[in-house]
PAPAVO-327029 format. One record per residue (C-alpha): residue in one letter; x negated, y negated, z negated. Coordinates in nm, 2 decimals, decimal comma, always signed. Each point is the difference from the previous one (the first is absolute). Layout:
BEGIN
<site resn="A" xx="X" yy="Y" zz="Z"/>
...
This chain:
BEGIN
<site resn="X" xx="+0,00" yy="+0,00" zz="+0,00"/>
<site resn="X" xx="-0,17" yy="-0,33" zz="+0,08"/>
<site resn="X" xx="+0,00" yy="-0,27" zz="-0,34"/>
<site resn="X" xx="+0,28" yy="-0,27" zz="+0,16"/>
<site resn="X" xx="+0,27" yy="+0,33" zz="+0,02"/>
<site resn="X" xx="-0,12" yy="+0,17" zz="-0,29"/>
<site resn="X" xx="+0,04" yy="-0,40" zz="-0,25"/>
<site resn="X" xx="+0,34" yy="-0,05" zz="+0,18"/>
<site resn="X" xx="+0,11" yy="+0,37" zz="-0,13"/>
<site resn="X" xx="-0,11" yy="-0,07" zz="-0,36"/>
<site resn="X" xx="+0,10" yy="-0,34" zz="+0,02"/>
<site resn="X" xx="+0,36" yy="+0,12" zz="+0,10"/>
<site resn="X" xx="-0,03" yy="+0,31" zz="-0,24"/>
<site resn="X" xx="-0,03" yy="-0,22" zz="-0,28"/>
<site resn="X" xx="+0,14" yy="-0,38" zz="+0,09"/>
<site resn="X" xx="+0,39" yy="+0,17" zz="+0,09"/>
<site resn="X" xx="+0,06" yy="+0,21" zz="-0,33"/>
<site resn="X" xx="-0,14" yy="-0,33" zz="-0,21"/>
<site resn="X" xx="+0,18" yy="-0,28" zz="+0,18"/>
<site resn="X" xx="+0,29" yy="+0,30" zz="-0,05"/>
<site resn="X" xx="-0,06" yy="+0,01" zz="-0,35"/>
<site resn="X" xx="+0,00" yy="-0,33" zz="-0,10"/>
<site resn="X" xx="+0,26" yy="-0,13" zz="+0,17"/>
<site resn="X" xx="+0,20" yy="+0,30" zz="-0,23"/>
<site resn="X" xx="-0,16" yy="-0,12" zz="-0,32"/>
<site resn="X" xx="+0,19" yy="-0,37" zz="+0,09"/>
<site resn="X" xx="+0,28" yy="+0,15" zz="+0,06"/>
<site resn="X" xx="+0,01" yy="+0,20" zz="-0,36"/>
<site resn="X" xx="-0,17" yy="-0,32" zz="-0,20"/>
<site resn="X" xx="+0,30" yy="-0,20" zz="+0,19"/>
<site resn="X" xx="+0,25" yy="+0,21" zz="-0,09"/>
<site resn="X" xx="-0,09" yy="+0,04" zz="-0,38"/>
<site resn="X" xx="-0,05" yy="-0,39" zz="-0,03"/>
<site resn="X" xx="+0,37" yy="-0,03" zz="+0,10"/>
<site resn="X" xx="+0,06" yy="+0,32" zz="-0,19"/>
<site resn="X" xx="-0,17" yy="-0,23" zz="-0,31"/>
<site resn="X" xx="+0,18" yy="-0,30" zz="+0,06"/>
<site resn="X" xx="+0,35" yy="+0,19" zz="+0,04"/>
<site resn="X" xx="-0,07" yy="+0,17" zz="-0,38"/>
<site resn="X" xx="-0,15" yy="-0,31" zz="-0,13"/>
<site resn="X" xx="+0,35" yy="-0,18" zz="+0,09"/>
<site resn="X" xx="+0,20" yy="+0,26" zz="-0,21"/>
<site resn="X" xx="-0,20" yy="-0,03" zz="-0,29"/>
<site resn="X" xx="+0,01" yy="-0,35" zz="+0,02"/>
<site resn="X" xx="+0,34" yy="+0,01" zz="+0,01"/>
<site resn="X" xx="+0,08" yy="+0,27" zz="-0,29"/>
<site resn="X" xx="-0,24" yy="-0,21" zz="-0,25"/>
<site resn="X" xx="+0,16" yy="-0,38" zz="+0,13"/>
<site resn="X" xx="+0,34" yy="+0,19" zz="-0,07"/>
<site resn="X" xx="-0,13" yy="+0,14" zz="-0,38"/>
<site resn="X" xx="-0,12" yy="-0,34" zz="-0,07"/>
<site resn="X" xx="+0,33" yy="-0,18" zz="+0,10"/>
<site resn="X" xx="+0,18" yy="+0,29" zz="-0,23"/>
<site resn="X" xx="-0,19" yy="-0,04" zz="-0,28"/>
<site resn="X" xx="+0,00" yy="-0,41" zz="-0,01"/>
<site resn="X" xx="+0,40" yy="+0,03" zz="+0,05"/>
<site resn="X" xx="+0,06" yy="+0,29" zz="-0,27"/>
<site resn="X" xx="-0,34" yy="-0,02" zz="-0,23"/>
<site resn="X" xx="-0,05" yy="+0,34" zz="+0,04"/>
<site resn="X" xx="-0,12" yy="+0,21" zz="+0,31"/>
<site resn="X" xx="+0,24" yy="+0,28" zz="+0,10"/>
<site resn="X" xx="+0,00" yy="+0,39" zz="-0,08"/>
<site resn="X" xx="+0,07" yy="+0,09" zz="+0,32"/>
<site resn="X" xx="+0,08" yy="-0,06" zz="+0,41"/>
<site resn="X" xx="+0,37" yy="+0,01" zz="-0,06"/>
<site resn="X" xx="-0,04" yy="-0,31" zz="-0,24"/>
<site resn="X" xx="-0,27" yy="-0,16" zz="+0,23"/>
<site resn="X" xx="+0,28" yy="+0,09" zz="+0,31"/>
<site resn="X" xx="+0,30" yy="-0,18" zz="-0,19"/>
<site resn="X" xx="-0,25" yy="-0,29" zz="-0,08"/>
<site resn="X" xx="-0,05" yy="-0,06" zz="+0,38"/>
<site resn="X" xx="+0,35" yy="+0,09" zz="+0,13"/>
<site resn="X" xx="+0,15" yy="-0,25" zz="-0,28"/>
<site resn="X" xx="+0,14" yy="-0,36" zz="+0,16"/>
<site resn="X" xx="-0,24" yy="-0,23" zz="+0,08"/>
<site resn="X" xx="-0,31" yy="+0,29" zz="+0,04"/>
<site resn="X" xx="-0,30" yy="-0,02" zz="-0,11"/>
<site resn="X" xx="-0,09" yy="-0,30" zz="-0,08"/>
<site resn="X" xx="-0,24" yy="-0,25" zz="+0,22"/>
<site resn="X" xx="-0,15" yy="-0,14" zz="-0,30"/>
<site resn="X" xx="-0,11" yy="+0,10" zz="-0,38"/>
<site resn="X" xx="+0,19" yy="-0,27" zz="-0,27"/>
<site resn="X" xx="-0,27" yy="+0,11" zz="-0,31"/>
<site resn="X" xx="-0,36" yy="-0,10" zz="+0,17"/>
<site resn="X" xx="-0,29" yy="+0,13" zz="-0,17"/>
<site resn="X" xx="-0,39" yy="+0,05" zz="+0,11"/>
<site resn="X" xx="-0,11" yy="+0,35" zz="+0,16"/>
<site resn="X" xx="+0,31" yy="+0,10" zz="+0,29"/>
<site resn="X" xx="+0,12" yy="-0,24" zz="+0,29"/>
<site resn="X" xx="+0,31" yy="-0,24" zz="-0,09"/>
<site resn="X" xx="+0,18" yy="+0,10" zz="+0,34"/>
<site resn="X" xx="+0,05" yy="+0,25" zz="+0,20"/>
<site resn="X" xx="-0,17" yy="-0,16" zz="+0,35"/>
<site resn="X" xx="-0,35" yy="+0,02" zz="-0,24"/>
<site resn="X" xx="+0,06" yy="+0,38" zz="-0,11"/>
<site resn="X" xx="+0,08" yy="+0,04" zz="+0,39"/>
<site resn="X" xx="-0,33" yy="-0,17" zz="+0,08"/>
<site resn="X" xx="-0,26" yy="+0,22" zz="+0,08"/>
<site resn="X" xx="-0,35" yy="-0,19" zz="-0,04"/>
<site resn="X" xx="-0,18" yy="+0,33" zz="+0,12"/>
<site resn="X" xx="+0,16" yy="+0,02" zz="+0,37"/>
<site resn="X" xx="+0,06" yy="-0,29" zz="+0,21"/>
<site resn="X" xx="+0,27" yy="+0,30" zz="+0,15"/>
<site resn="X" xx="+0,30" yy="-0,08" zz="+0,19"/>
<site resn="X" xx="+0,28" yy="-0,09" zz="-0,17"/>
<site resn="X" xx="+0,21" yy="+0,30" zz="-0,08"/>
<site resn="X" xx="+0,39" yy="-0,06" zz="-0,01"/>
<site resn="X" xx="+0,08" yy="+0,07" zz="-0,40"/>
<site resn="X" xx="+0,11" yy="+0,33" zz="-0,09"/>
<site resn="X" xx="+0,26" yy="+0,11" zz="-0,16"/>
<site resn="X" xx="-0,04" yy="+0,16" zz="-0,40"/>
<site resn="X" xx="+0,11" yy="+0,32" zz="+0,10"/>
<site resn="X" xx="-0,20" yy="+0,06" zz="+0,26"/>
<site resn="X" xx="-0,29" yy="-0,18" zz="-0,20"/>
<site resn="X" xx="+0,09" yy="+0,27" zz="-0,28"/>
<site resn="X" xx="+0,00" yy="+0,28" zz="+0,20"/>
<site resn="X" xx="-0,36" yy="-0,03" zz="+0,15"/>
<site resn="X" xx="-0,18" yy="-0,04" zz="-0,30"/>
<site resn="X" xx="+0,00" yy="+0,16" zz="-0,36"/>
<site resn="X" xx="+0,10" yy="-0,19" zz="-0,29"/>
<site resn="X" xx="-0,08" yy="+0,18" zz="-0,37"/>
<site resn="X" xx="+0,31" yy="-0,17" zz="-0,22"/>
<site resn="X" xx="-0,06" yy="-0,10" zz="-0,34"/>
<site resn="X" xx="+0,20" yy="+0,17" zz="-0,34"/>
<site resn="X" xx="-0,03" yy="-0,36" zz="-0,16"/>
<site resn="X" xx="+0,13" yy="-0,33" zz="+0,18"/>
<site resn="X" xx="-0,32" yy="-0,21" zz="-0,13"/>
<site resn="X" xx="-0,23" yy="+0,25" zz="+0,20"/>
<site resn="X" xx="-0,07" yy="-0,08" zz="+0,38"/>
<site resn="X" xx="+0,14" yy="+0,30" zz="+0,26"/>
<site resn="X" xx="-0,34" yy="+0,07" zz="+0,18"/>
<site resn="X" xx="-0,04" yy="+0,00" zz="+0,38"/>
<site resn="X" xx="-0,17" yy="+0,24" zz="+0,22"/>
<site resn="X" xx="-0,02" yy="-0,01" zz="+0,35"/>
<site resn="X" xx="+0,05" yy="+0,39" zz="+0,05"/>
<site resn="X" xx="-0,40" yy="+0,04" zz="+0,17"/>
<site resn="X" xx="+0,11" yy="-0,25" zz="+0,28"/>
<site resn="X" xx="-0,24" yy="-0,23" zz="+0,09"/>
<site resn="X" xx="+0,05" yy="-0,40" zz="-0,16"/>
<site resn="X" xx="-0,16" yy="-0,30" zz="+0,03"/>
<site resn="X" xx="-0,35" yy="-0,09" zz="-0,19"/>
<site resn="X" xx="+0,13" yy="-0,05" zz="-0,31"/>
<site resn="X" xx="+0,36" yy="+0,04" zz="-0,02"/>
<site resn="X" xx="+0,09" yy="+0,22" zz="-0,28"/>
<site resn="X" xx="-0,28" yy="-0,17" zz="-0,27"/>
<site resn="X" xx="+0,19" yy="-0,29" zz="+0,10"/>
<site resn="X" xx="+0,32" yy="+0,06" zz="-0,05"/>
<site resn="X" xx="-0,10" yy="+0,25" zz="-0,32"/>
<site resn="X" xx="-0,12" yy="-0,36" zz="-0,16"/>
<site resn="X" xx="+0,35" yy="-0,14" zz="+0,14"/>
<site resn="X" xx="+0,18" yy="+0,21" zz="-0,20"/>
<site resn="X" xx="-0,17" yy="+0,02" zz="-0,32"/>
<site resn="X" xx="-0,04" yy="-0,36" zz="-0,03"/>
<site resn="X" xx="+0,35" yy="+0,03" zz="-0,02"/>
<site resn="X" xx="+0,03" yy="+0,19" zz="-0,25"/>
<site resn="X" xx="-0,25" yy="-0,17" zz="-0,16"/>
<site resn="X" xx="+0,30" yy="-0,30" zz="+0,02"/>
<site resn="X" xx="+0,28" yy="+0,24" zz="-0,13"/>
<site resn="X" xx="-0,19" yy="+0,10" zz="-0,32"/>
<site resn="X" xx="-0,12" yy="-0,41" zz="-0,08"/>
<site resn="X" xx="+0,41" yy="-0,02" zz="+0,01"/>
């Protein structure tokens, strides 16, 4: 074989499958960044949704039915906490906000849905936080610390009274 036939068959050999290759890893990092963004959204909504229960009742609920009946209630859930305190976002658009991911903007889910795709360990006390998990999905850098200190800085509020 004479050398310009012989590079061209290596070159070829190797340059398809790794052009092939990486244009599948994009495709999988792509997909799980959405994958991220879609789970981060839930568990942004589930915690801004805990949050608004606990300011309205001073407790945090037992269970998804009471969290369900919460959000179903006239008037929702509300836009805005009325007791402020340092630690958790005041409204709902700064829970929503997503400092990690300049990401699309998602249209809001609904609670049920939100519920359903990720796994929330209820409390046997009302002054303990439920905790969220995300089920092993992927979530933004940071998401669950952040809404972990969300939550217990408000419980931190309903134990001060």
């Amino acid at each position: 074989m004479s050398g310009p036939k012989l590079f061209w068959i290596v070159v070829i050999a190797l340059g398809v499958p790794a052009v092939g290759m990486s244009w599948i890893a994009w495709s999988v990092t792509g997909s799980v960044r959405a994958d991220a963004r879609l789970a981060d959204a839930h568990l942004r909504e589930v915690a801004w949704t805990l949050l608004a229960y606990a300011d309205a009742n001073d407790a945090f609920p037992l269970s998804e039915a009471e969290l369900l009946a919460f959000a179903a209630r006239p008037g929702g859930v509300p836009a805005e906490l009325t007791k402020r305190a340092p630690g958790y976002p005041a409204t709902r658009a700064e829970a929503m906000d997503s400092q990690a991911s300049p990401a699309p903007s998602l249209p809001a889910p609904a609670l049920d849905e939100c519920i359903a795709s990720i796994e929330i360990e209820w409390p046997t006390v009302r002054d303990v936080q439920p905790i969220l998990r995300s089920k092993g999905k992927a979530t933004l850098n940071g998401t669950l610390p952040t809404i972990g200190q969300w939550l217990f800085a408000m419980v931190e509020r309903l134990r001060k009274g």
